[in-house]
N, C-alpha and C positions, 0 to 999 in steps of 0.2 A: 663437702662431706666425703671421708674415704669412705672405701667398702672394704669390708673387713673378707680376711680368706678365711676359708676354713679348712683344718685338716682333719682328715675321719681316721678313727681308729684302723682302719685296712692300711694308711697308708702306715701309719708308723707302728705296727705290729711286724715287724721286721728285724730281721737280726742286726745287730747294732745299737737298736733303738733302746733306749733306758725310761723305765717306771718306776712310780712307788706301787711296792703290789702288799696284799694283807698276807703276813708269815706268822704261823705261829712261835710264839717264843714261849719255852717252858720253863724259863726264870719268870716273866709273869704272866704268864699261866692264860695269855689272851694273845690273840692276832695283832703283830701291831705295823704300822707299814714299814715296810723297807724299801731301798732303790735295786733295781735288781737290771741287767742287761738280758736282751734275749740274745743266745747264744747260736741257738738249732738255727739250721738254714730255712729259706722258705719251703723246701718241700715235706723238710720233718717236725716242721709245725703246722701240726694238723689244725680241720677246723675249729676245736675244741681247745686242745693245749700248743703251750708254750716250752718251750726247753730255756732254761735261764740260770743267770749266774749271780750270786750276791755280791754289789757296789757297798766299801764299807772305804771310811774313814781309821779304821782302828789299826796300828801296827800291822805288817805283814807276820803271818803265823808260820810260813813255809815258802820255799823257793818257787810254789804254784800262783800264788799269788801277783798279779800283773800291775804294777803302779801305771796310773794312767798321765800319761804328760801332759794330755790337753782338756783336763777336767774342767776346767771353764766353759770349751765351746762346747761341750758334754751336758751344759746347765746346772752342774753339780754348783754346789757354793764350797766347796772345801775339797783340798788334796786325796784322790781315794786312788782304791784298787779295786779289781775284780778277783773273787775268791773261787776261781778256775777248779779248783777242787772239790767244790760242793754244790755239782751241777744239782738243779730240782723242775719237775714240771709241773708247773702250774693254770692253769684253767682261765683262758680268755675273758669269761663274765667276769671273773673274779678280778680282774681291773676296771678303775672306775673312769668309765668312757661316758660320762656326762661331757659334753662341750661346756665351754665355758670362753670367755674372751680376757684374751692377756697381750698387751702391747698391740693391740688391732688384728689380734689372729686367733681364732675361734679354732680350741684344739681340746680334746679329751682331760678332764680334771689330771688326772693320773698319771699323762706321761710328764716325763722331764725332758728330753733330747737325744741324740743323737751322738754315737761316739766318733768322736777323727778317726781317718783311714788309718792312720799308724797304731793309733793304741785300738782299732778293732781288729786288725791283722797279728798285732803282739798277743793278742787275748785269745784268738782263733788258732796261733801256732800250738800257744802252753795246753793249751784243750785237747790239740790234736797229740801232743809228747806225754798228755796221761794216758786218752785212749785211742 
């Protein structure tokens, strides 16, 4: 019998780390989730919020926009980008950190993974050339 690991939300509340978190969309008019990266470093996310970026699949809109090369090891399941331009913070409870067990690793419902060192330093540069 293995034993399974477990990861707790402190550890992967971390800049890098990718969630589906509840956004409101005012086409329909309800919260619906999205994947979002946190962006803010450990000390400017406080105990309470996160500073984060929207993960989208859809065309890039503007040269802010960062295609990620290594979406796969990210857990994404399709080609995306981070939309560097529309930072938002969002609120710690409000990600759903139920454990749960997937592949023998007991980790938070809500998060997804982890970005590579290259596309989280590409995404950390364009952040830093807005503000």
């Amino acid at each position: 019998m293995t034993k399974s690991t477990t990861i707790t939300s402190n550890e992967v509340m971390k800049q890098g780390h990718l969630w589906v978190a509840p956004i409101w969309s005012h086409t329909a008019n309800k919260f619906v989730g999205r994947p979002i990266v946190i962006t803010g470093n450990d000390s400017a996310n406080d105990k309470l919020g996160l500073i984060v970026n929207f993960v989208t699949r859809t065309p890039a809109r503007n040269d802010f926009d960062v295609d990620l090369k290594h979406w796969k090891y990210a857990g994404l399941n399709s080609p995306s980008r981070v939309r560097t331009s529309k930072p938002l913070t969002i609120l710690k409870k409000d990600l759903n950190q139920t454990l749960f067990e997937r592949n023998g690793v007991r980790q938070p419902r809500g998060y997804i993974g982890k970005l590579h060192e290259e596309d989280l330093a590409n995404v950390l540069e364009m952040c830093r050339l807005i503000y």
